[in-house]
C-alpha positions in Angstrom: 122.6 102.5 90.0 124.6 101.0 92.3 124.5 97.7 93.6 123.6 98.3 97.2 120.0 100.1 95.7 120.0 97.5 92.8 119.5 94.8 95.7 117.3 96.6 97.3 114.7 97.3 94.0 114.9 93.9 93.3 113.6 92.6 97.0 110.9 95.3 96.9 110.1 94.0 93.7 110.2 90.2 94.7 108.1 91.2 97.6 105.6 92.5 95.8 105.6 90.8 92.0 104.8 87.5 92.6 105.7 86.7 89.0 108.7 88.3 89.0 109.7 86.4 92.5 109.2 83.5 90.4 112.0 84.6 87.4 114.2 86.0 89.8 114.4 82.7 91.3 114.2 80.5 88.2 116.6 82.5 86.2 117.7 85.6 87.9 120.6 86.4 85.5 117.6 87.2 82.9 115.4 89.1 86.0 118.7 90.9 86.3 118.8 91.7 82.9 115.9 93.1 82.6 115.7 95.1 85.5 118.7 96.8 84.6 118.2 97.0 81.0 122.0 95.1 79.4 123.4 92.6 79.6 125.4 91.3 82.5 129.0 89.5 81.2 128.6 86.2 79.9 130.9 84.4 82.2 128.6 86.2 85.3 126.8 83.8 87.3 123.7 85.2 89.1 121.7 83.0 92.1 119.0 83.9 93.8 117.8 81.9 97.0 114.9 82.4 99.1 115.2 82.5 103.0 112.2 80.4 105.0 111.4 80.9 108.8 114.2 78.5 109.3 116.9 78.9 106.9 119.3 81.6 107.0 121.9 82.7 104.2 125.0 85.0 104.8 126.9 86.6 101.8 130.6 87.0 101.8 131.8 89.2 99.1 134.9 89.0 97.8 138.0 90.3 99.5 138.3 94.3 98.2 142.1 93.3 96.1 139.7 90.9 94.0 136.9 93.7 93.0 136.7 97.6 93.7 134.1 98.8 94.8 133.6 100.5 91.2 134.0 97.7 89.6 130.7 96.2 91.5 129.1 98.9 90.5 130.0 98.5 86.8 128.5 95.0 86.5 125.3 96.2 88.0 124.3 93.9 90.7 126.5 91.1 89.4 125.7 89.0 91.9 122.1 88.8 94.2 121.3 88.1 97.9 118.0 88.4 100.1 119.6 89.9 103.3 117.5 88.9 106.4 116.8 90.1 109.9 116.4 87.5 113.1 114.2 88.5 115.7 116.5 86.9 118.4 
């Protein structure tokens, strides 16, 4: 799977499984985990944040010489962000 759907599954999922939204935000390495069935590196730190109505949070990956694309796709949705949409 790559990371790009991976996201995508788990915001559907946080969406709609109000019990899940509540592991993926206390410990979303483990949500992680389980959604993807292995484990993610050790050293991988996961964090999950939740937008509100007035609160907006913008991902910048790393610069491409740090991580291939491939590589993303190898850990699996080692790292998690809600993207948004403004109604400006």
């Amino acid at each position: 799977m790559k990371r790009k759907e991976l996201e995508e599954k788990l915001i559907k999922k946080a969406w709609t499984d109000s019990e899940f939204k509540k592991q993926l935000l206390a410990d979303p390495k483990a949500a992680v985990e389980k959604e993807v069935g292995k484990a993610l590196p050790e050293n991988m730190v996961v964090k999950a944040v939740e937008e509100t109505a007035d609160t907006v949070y913008i991902k910048i990956p790393r610069t491409p010489e740090e991580l291939s694309d491939d590589e993303m796709d190898n850990v699996a949705g080692g790292f998690w962000c809600i993207s948004f949409s403004a109604n400006w």
